[in-house]
PATITOR-690226 format. One record per residue (C-alpha): residue number from 0; x, y, z. Coordinates in steps of 0.5 Angstrom, whole numbers, plus 500, padded with zeros to 3 digits. Last residue first. Layout:
REC    k   c1   c2   c3
REC  NUM    X    Y    Z
...
% end
This chain:
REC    k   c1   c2   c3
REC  143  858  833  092
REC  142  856  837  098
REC  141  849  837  100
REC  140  851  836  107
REC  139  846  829  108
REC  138  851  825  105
REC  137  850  818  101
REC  136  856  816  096
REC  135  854  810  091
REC  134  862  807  090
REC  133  862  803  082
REC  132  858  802  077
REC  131  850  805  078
REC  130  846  802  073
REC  129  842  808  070
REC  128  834  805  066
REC  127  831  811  062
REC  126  824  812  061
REC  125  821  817  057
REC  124  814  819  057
REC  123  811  823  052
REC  122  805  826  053
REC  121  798  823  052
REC  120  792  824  049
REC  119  793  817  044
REC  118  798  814  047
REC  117  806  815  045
REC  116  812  811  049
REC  115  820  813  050
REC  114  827  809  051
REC  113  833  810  054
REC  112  836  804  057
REC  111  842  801  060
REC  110  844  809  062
REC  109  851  807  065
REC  108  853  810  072
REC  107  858  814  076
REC  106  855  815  083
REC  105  852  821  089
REC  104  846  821  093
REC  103  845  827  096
REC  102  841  828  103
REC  101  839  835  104
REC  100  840  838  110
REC   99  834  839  111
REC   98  830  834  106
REC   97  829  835  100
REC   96  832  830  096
REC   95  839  830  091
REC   94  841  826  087
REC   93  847  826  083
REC   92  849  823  077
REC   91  857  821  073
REC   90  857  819  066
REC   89  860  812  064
REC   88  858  813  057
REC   87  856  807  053
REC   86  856  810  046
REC   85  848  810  045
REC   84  846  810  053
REC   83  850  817  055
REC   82  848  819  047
REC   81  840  818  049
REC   80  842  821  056
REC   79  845  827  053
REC   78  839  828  048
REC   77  835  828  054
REC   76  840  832  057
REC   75  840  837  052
REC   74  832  839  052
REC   73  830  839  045
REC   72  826  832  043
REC   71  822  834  050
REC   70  820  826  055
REC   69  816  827  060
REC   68  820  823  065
REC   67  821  817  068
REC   66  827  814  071
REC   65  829  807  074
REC   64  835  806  079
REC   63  838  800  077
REC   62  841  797  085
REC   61  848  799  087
REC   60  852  792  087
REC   59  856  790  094
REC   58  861  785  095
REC   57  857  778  096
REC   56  854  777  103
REC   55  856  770  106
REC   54  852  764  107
REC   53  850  758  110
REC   52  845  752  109
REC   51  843  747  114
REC   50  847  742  119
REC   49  853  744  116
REC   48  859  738  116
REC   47  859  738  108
REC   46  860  746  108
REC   45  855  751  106
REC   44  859  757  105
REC   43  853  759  099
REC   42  855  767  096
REC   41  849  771  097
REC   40  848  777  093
REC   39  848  784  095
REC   38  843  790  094
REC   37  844  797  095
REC   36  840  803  094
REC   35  836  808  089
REC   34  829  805  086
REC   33  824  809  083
REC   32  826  816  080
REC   31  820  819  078
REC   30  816  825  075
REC   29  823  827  071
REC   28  821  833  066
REC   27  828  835  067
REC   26  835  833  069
REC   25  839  839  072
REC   24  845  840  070
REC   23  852  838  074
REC   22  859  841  073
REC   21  864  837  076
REC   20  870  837  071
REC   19  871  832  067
REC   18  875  826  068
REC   17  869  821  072
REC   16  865  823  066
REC   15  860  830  067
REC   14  855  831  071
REC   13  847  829  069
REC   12  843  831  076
REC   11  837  829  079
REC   10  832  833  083
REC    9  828  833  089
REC    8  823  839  090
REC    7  817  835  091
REC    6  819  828  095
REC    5  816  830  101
REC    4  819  829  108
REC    3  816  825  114
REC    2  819  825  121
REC    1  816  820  126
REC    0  812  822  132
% end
Protein backbone atom coordinates (compact mmCIF):
# COMPACT_ATOMS: atom_id res chain seq x y z
CA UNK A 1 0.00 0.00 0.00
CA UNK A 2 1.33 3.28 -0.93
CA UNK A 3 1.98 5.65 2.01
CA UNK A 4 -0.08 9.03 2.01
CA UNK A 5 0.67 12.33 4.49
CA UNK A 6 -1.79 15.12 5.08
CA UNK A 7 -0.77 18.51 4.07
CA UNK A 8 -2.33 19.89 7.81
CA UNK A 9 0.71 21.01 9.95
CA UNK A 10 2.60 22.36 7.10
CA UNK A 11 4.09 25.49 7.33
CA UNK A 12 5.99 28.45 5.45
CA UNK A 13 8.86 30.47 6.94
CA UNK A 14 9.95 33.99 6.07
CA UNK A 15 13.91 34.30 6.95
CA UNK A 16 15.79 36.63 6.53
CA UNK A 17 18.20 37.87 3.24
CA UNK A 18 20.98 35.66 2.27
CA UNK A 19 23.60 37.84 4.59
CA UNK A 20 21.36 37.89 7.81
CA UNK A 21 21.24 35.69 10.22
CA UNK A 22 18.81 32.67 9.68
CA UNK A 23 15.96 33.24 11.89
CA UNK A 24 12.74 32.09 10.42
CA UNK A 25 9.14 33.09 11.51
CA UNK A 26 6.05 31.62 10.72
CA UNK A 27 3.94 32.90 7.71
CA UNK A 28 0.35 32.65 9.11
CA UNK A 29 -3.17 32.39 8.11
CA UNK A 30 -1.72 30.51 4.76
CA UNK A 31 -4.48 27.89 3.54
CA UNK A 32 -2.47 27.14 0.32
CA UNK A 33 1.04 26.85 -0.99
CA UNK A 34 0.16 25.48 -4.67
CA UNK A 35 3.17 24.80 -6.93
CA UNK A 36 6.98 23.93 -5.39
CA UNK A 37 9.02 22.27 -8.20
CA UNK A 38 11.43 22.72 -10.83
CA UNK A 39 10.88 23.33 -14.43
CA UNK A 40 13.30 23.56 -17.38
CA UNK A 41 12.73 24.71 -20.86
CA UNK A 42 13.91 22.89 -24.02
CA UNK A 43 16.87 24.28 -25.85
CA UNK A 44 16.11 23.05 -30.03
CA UNK A 45 19.40 21.04 -31.15
CA UNK A 46 17.98 20.21 -34.49
CA UNK A 47 20.34 19.88 -36.93
CA UNK A 48 19.77 20.12 -40.95
CA UNK A 49 20.86 16.28 -40.93
CA UNK A 50 17.96 15.50 -38.05
CA UNK A 51 15.44 13.13 -39.44
CA UNK A 52 13.05 14.96 -36.59
CA UNK A 53 13.51 17.40 -33.97
CA UNK A 54 16.08 17.33 -31.15
CA UNK A 55 16.30 18.83 -27.91
CA UNK A 56 18.38 19.32 -24.64
CA UNK A 57 17.23 20.66 -21.32
CA UNK A 58 17.79 24.06 -20.20
CA UNK A 59 19.27 25.01 -16.95
CA UNK A 60 17.18 24.56 -14.12
CA UNK A 61 14.22 27.39 -13.00
CA UNK A 62 12.29 26.60 -9.65
CA UNK A 63 8.79 27.24 -10.54
CA UNK A 64 6.54 30.56 -9.06
CA UNK A 65 5.15 29.10 -5.97
CA UNK A 66 1.65 30.73 -5.19
CA UNK A 67 0.44 31.36 -1.69
CA UNK A 68 -3.16 32.17 -0.24
CA UNK A 69 -3.93 33.35 3.14
CA UNK A 70 -6.22 35.30 5.13
CA UNK A 71 -4.69 38.24 5.08
CA UNK A 72 -4.36 40.28 8.95
CA UNK A 73 -3.26 44.14 8.47
CA UNK A 74 -1.28 43.53 11.87
CA UNK A 75 0.82 40.45 11.33
CA UNK A 76 4.49 41.32 10.49
CA UNK A 77 5.01 38.87 7.74
CA UNK A 78 2.44 39.94 6.17
CA UNK A 79 3.42 43.60 6.33
CA UNK A 80 6.84 42.02 5.53
CA UNK A 81 6.18 40.30 2.48
CA UNK A 82 4.33 43.62 1.02
CA UNK A 83 7.59 45.58 1.69
CA UNK A 84 9.58 41.93 0.33
CA UNK A 85 7.71 42.85 -3.00
CA UNK A 86 7.63 46.70 -2.71
CA UNK A 87 11.74 47.00 -2.39
CA UNK A 88 12.60 43.95 -4.34
CA UNK A 89 14.03 42.10 -1.39
CA UNK A 90 15.76 38.79 -2.10
CA UNK A 91 14.58 37.03 1.22
CA UNK A 92 15.16 33.56 2.14
CA UNK A 93 12.02 30.62 2.52
CA UNK A 94 11.41 27.36 3.75
CA UNK A 95 8.86 24.78 3.69
CA UNK A 96 8.51 22.68 5.83
CA UNK A 97 5.66 19.34 5.25
CA UNK A 98 4.46 17.00 7.90
CA UNK A 99 5.90 13.97 7.01
CA UNK A 100 8.31 11.88 9.06
CA UNK A 101 11.38 12.99 9.05
CA UNK A 102 10.02 16.11 7.78
CA UNK A 103 10.59 17.06 4.10
CA UNK A 104 11.89 20.76 4.13
CA UNK A 105 12.28 22.91 1.00
CA UNK A 106 14.46 25.59 1.22
CA UNK A 107 15.27 28.70 -1.25
CA UNK A 108 15.94 32.47 -1.70
CA UNK A 109 12.87 34.18 -3.41
CA UNK A 110 11.39 37.59 -5.02
CA UNK A 111 7.64 38.06 -3.77
CA UNK A 112 6.34 38.94 -7.56
CA UNK A 113 3.12 39.70 -6.12
CA UNK A 114 1.27 40.82 -3.04
CA UNK A 115 -2.06 41.21 -3.61
CA UNK A 116 -5.39 41.06 -1.24
CA UNK A 117 -9.68 40.69 -2.41
CA UNK A 118 -12.76 41.59 -0.25
CA UNK A 119 -16.47 40.11 -0.81
CA UNK A 120 -19.33 40.55 0.62
CA UNK A 121 -19.34 37.75 4.02
CA UNK A 122 -15.84 37.02 3.21
CA UNK A 123 -12.54 37.45 4.78
CA UNK A 124 -9.61 38.79 3.42
CA UNK A 125 -7.77 36.64 1.04
CA UNK A 126 -4.10 37.73 0.15
CA UNK A 127 -2.46 36.09 -2.33
CA UNK A 128 1.35 36.41 -2.81
CA UNK A 129 3.33 35.00 -5.73
CA UNK A 130 7.45 34.16 -4.35
CA UNK A 131 9.91 33.50 -7.69
CA UNK A 132 12.27 31.28 -6.37
CA UNK A 133 16.02 32.50 -7.84
CA UNK A 134 18.89 30.44 -7.29
CA UNK A 135 19.27 26.55 -5.90
CA UNK A 136 15.79 24.87 -4.17
CA UNK A 137 17.10 22.58 -1.57
CA UNK A 138 14.93 19.64 -0.69
CA UNK A 139 15.71 17.44 2.60
CA UNK A 140 14.00 15.38 4.62
CA UNK A 141 16.16 15.78 8.01
CA UNK A 142 14.19 19.17 8.90
CA UNK A 143 17.67 20.75 9.08
CA UNK A 144 17.97 24.26 7.04
Amino acid sequence: MTTTYETQGTVIYRGGTSGDSQDYAVIGGVTAINTVGLQRALIDVTTLASTQREYRLAIKDGQEIGLEMFYDPEDAQHNGLRDDNRLGTRRLFKIELTDSPVDTVMFEGLVMNWSYNTAIDAVYNLTITIKPTGELTFSNDGSP
